[in-house]
N, C-alpha and C positions, 0 to 999 in steps of 0.2 A: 725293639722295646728297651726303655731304658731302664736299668735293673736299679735296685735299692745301693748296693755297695758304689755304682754311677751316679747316682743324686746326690751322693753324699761325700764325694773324693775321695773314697777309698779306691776306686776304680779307674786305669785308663784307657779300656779295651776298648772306648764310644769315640776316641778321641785318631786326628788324622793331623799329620802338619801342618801350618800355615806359614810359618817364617822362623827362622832363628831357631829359638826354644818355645816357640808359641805353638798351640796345639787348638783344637776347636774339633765338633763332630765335623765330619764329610761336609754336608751339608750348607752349616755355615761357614766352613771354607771358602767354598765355591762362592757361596752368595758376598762374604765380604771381600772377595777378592775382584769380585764383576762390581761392588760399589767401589771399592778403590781404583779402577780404571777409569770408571764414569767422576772419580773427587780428582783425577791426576788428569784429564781434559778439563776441568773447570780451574785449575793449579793448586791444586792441593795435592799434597806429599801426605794419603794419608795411611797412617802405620797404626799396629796394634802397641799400647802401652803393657798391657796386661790380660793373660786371656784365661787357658785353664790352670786354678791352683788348687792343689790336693789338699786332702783335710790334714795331713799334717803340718801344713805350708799354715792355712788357717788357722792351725792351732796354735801353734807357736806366736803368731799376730795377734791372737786374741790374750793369749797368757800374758804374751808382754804387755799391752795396753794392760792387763788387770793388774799387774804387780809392777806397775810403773816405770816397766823399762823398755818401752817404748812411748814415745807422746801421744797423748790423748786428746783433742778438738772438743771447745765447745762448741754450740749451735751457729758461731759467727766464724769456725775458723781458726779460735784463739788456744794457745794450747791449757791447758787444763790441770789444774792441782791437783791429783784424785789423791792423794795422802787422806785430809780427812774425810772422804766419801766413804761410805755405807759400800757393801759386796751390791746393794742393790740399786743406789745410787754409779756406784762405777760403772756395771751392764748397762745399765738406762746410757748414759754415758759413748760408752763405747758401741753401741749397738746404732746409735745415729750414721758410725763412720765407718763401721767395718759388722763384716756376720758372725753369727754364730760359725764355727769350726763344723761342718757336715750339713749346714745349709748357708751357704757362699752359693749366688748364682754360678759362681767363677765354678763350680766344679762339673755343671750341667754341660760345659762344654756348646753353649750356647752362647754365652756371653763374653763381651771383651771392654777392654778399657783403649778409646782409640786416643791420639794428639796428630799435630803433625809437628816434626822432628824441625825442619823447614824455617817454623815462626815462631818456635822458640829461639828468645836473646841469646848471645853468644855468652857461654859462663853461667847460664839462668839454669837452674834443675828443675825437670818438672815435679810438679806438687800435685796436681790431679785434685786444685779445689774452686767450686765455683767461681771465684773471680776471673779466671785466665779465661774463660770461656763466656764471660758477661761481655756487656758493651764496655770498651776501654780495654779488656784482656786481650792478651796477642793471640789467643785462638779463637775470638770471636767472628771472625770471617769464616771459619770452617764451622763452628757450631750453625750458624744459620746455611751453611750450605745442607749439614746433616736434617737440620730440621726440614727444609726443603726436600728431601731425595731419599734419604735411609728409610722411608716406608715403599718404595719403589725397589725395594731390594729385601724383604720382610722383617729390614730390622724397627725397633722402638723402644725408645728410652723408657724402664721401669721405675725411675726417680724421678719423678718431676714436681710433686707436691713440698712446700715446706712447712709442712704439720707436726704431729707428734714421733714422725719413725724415723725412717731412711732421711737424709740429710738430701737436698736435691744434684744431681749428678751426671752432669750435661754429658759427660766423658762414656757412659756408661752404656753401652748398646745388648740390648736382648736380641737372639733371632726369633722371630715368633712363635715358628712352626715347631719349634724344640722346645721353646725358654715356657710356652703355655702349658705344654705337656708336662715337662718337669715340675713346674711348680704346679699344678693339680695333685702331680703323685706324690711327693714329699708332704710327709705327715711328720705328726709330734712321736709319733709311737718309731717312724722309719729313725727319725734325729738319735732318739734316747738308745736306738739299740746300736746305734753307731760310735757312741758315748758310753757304749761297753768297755772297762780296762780301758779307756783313756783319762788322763788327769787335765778334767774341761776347769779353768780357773771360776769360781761363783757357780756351779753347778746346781747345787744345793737352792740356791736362789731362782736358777734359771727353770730347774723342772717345774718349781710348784706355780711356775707362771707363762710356760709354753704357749699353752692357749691363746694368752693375750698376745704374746710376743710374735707369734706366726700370726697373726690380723694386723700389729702395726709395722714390722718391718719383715717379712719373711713373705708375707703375702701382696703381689700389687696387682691384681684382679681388680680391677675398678677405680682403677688409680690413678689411671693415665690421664 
């Protein structure tokens, strides 16, 4: 059972190695490593980008998108002026491209951010944004192998819509067996007490609108 201080990245006791410094539960371990056997027969080099990140790893990403020292993405991509934005306009903002600190799927240990190392240009960085992964992008031949195969192995993409929340996220793979459970049991009430003595940048803004915010980007039950 996955505990509150685990849903939330305060926690790494749910977590096993998968490569490098990449960590994931047991579970999906195992299962993204028997997909990457089945994408390295098809010729694909596929690697984790980014797998579990602690809520201070989050937090720190989210402060600096708020106070503008790190760049911020509009809905196309483009980076973002947030100077004269609103504390509530910035979250609106910021919340398309990256989570709340204490609900990041990335802490559930279920999820990971894949590429392959392989079809990336030589001197190119990865960026982790929908074009590299479109038709024309150099990892569009692995995306449509994922779409193909990654439910044959329990993963599936939680971002796929381009509405009002989550920005869509081809990169982004949920295990299901974990990543459904976890997000049932993260609440609003689990988020705010993990937002105990921490300095969450828009706070203030963000409690009195929880609610909505866990339905457009915290929640993808019905999304897919």
């Amino acid at each position: 059972m996955i505990t509150p201080a685990m849903l939330t990245g305060l926690s790494t006791e749910h977590l096993a190695p998968l490569s490098g410094n990449h960590r994931l539960q047991p579970a999906a371990v195992t299962a993204f490593l028997a997909m990457q056997q089945a994408a390295l027969a098809a010729g694909f080099d596929l690697q984790p980008a980014s797998t579990f990140r602690d809520f201070d790893r989050q937090l720190a990403i989210w402060n600096g998108k708020f106070c503008g020292e790190r760049p911020v993405l509009d809905k196309d991509s483009r980076p973002l002026d947030i100077e004269p934005l609103s504390a509530a306009e910035r979250c609106e903002a910021i919340l398309r491209w990256s989570a709340l600190p204490g609900a990041s799927r990335h802490h559930w240990g279920s999820d990971l951010d894949v590429y392959d190392p392989s079809l990336l240009p030589e001197g190119q960085k990865l960026q982790l944004e929908p074009w590299e992964y479109e038709e024309g992008g150099y990892f569009y031949p692995l995306n449509q192998w994922m779409t193909e195969h990654m439910a044959e192995f329990g993963f599936y993409r939680p971002f796929t819509e381009d509405g009002d929340g989550v920005a869509v996220e081809p990169w982004h793979l949920s295990y299901r067996p974990l990543a459904q459970e976890a997000e049932h049991l993260l609440t609003p009430a689990l988020l705010l007490a993990a937002w105990q003595n921490k300095d969450v940048a828009g706070a203030e803004w963000l409690e009195r609108h929880l609610p909505a915010i866990f339905s457009r980007f915290i929640r993808s039950e019905g999304k897919e």
